[in-house]
Every structure is written in C-alpha cells, then in structure tokens.
C-alpha positions in Angstrom: 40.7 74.3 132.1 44.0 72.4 133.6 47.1 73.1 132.1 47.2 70.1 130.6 43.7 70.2 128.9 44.8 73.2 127.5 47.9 71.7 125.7 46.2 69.1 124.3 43.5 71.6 122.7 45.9 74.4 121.4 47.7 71.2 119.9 44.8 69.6 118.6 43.1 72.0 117.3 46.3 73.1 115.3 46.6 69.1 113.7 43.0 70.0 112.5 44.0 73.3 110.8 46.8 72.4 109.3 45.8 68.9 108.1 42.6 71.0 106.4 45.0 73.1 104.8 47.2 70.4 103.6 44.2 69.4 102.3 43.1 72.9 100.4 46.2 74.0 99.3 46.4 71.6 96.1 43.1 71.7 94.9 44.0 75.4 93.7 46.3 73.9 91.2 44.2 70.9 89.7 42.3 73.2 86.9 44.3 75.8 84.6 41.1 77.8 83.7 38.0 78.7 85.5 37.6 75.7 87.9 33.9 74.1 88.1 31.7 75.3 91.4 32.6 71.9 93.0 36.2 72.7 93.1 35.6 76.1 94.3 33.2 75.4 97.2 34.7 72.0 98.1 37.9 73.8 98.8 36.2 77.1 100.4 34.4 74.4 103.0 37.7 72.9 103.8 39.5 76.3 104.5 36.4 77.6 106.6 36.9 74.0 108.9 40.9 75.2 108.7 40.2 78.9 110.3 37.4 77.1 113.2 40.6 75.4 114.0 42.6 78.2 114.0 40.2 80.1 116.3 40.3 77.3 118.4 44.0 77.0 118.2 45.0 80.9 119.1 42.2 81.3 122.3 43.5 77.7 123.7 47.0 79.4 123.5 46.2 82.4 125.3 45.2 80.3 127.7 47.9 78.7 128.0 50.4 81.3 128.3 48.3 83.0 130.9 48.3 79.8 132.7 52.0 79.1 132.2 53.6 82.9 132.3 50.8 85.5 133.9 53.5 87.9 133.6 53.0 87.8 130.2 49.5 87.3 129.5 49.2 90.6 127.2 51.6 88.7 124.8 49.2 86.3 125.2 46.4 88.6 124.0 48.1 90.0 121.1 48.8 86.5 119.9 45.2 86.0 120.4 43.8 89.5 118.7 45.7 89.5 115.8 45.4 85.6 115.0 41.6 86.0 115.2 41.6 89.2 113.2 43.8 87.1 110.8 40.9 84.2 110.5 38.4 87.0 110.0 39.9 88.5 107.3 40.4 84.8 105.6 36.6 83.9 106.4 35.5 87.1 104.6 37.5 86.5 101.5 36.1 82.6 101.4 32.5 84.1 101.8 33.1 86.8 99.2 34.6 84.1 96.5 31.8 81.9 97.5 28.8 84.0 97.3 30.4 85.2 93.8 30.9 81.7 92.4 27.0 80.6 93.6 25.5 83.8 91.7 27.8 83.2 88.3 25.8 81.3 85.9 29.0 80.1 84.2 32.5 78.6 85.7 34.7 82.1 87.3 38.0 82.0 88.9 37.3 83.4 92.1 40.7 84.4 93.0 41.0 86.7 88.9 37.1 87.8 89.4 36.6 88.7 92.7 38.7 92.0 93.2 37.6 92.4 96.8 39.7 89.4 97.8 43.3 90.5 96.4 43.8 93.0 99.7 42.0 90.5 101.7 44.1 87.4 101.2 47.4 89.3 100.2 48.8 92.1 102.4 46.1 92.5 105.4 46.3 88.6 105.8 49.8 88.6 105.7 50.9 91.6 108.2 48.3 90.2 110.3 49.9 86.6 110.2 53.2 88.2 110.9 52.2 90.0 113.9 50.5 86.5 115.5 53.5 84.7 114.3 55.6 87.6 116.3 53.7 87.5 119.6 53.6 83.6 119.4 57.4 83.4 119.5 57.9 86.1 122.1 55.8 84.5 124.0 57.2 81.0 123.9 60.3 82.4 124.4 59.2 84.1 127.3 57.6 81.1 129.0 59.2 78.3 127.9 56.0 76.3 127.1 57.2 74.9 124.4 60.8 73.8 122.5 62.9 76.5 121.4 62.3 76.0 117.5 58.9 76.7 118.0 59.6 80.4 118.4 62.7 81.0 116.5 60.7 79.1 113.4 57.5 81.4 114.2 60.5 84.8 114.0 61.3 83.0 110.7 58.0 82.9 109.3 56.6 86.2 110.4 59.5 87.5 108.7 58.9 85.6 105.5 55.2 87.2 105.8 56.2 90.4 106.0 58.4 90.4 102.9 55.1 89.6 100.9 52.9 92.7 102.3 54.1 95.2 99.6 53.0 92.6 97.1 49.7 94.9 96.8 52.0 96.7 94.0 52.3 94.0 91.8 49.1 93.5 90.1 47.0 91.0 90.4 47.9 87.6 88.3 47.7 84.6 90.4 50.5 82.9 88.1 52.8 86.2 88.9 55.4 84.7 92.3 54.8 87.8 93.9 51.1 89.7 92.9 48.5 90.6 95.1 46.8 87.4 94.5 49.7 85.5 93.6 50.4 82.0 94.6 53.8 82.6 96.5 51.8 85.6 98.4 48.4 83.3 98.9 49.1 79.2 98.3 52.6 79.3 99.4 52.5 81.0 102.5 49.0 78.8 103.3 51.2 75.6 102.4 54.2 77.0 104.8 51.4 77.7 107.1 49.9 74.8 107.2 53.1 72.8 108.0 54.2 74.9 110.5 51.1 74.4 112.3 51.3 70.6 112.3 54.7 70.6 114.1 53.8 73.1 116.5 50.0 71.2 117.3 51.9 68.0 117.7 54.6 69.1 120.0 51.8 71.3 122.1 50.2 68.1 122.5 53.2 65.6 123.0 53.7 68.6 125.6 51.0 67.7 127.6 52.6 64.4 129.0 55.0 66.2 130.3 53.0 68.6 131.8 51.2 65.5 133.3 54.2 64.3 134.8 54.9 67.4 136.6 51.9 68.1 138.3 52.4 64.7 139.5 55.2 64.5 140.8 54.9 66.4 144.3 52.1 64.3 145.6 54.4 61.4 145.0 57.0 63.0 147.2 57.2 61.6 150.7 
C-alpha cells in the first residue's frame, strides 16, 4: 500500500467512524425511561459499524507512520495496540447490552441493567483511549504526517480521558456528570470523539494530494 493509498484509508475510514458516532450518540437521549429494543439495537448496530471503522482507521495509521517515520514505527504500534484493545473493549460492552436487551421480555436500560458494562465503557475504555490518543500525537509530532493540531488536540483529549478514569468511584447513574456509566464519562467523550475523528479523517485524506504531489515531482525534474 502507497503512501498515498494509505492516507486516504486512515482518513476515510475515520469520516465513517465518526459520522456513525455522530450518528449514535443522540439516540441515547431520545427516551427518559427504559428505551424500546429498536432503540437499543439500532444504536448498538451503528456503534459496532463506528468501531469496524475504528479498526480500520488505527492499522491504516500504523501504516502510515511506518511508511512515513520507520524510526518510529513502535509508536506506530502502540497507537495501533491500544486503539484496537480500545475497540475490543467497546465491542464487548455493545454485545453484552445486546444479548441482555434480546433475552429481556420487557423494555431494560442497558446502560442501569447490565453491570458488566460500567468498567467496560467507563475507566478501561477511557485509559485505553488516552493511551491511543497519547501515542497518536507523539507520533504525528514525530513525523510530521499530519498538521500540528492534530497532535496537540489528540494531548488535549487524552488528557480530558484520563481525568474521567477514577469515575469507577462514583456509582453508577447515567444522569450523574461523572459515574461510572455516566454520560460525561460515556456520551460525552463518544460525542468529543467522534468530532475529533472527523477533522483528523478529513485532513489525513486532504493529505493525500499533497502526498501526490510529492512523489511527483522528481520525475518532473529535468
């Protein structure tokens, strides 16, 4: 895979993810109670398309750092590790809420009723965002592959992430800021997530033309 190829994937593949998750993040809020199964599953589908992206989005990135910086390719590989092991962990929650909501014979609320989520969604998913988020901006920073504000924005956000890992402590209402399951420590960070992700995959791809242009230019040197 060219250089360029693998710009336009890391940033196409983040456009998907985060346009998913755009997509997810409000239908959390459109029932006050237990939502109905539709809700719960159409929104589960939408956030398993979201992390297919995302696995997409972190291996087309390694690739590209080894391809841009080899020096740096381990940074590469942490970025990689800990934003697939970040997808995991999401992909297990969604099954566990799903499975749950399909053997309920009435209407739950996946994220009050399914305990094995809280630790899942909250802490582990946030640490392990941080620690992509981290790598991603060291190695941007590194490399140059991309505008400056695409690492000092992922340092931002990894640092935001890490502030909400200690919300394990705090019980486990979703309506609470700052619980385990809350929505500043689950929907927020997924809506800040998401957005960050559609800047970044649209200038990694609007990187690629420039890219283009490079490899061009010495064979239209005299």
């Amino acid at each position: 895979m060219s250089e360029v190829v693998a710009r336009r994937l890391t940033g196409l593949a983040a456009v998907v993810a985060a346009l998913a998750l755009i997509v997810q993040v409000p239908l959390y809020f459109v029932y006050s109670g237990p939502p109905p199964d539709a809700n719960v599953l159409s929104r589960l589908l939408i956030g398993i398309v979201a992390l297919a992206s995302v696995v997409v989005f972190v291996t087309a990135f390694r690739d590209l750092v080894e391809r841009v910086g080899p020096a740096h390719r381990w940074v590469g590989s942490l970025a990689f590790s800990t934003g697939l092991v970040y997808a995991v962990v999401t992909l297990v929650s969604m099954g566990l809420e799903a499975g749950a909501v399909i053997d309920a014979d009435h209407p739950i609320d996946p994220t009050i009723d399914v305990s094995g989520t809280y630790i899942l969604y909250g802490s582990i998913s946030r640490l392990m965002l941080a620690l992509f988020l981290t790598a991603f901006g060291y190695a941007v920073s590194r490399t140059r592959l991309l505008p400056h504000w695409t690492a000092r924005s992922a340092y931002v956000l990894a640092a935001v992430n890490l502030a909400f890992v200690p919300s394990l402590f705090f019980g486990n209402d979703p309506a609470f800021f700052y619980a385990a399951n809350g929505w500043g420590t689950t929907a927020l960070m997924g809506a800040v997530l998401s957005y960050w992700l559609l800047a970044v995959g649209v200038s990694t791809y609007r990187s690629s033309a420039r890219a283009t242009r490079a490899s061009a230019s010495p064979a239209l040197r005299p």
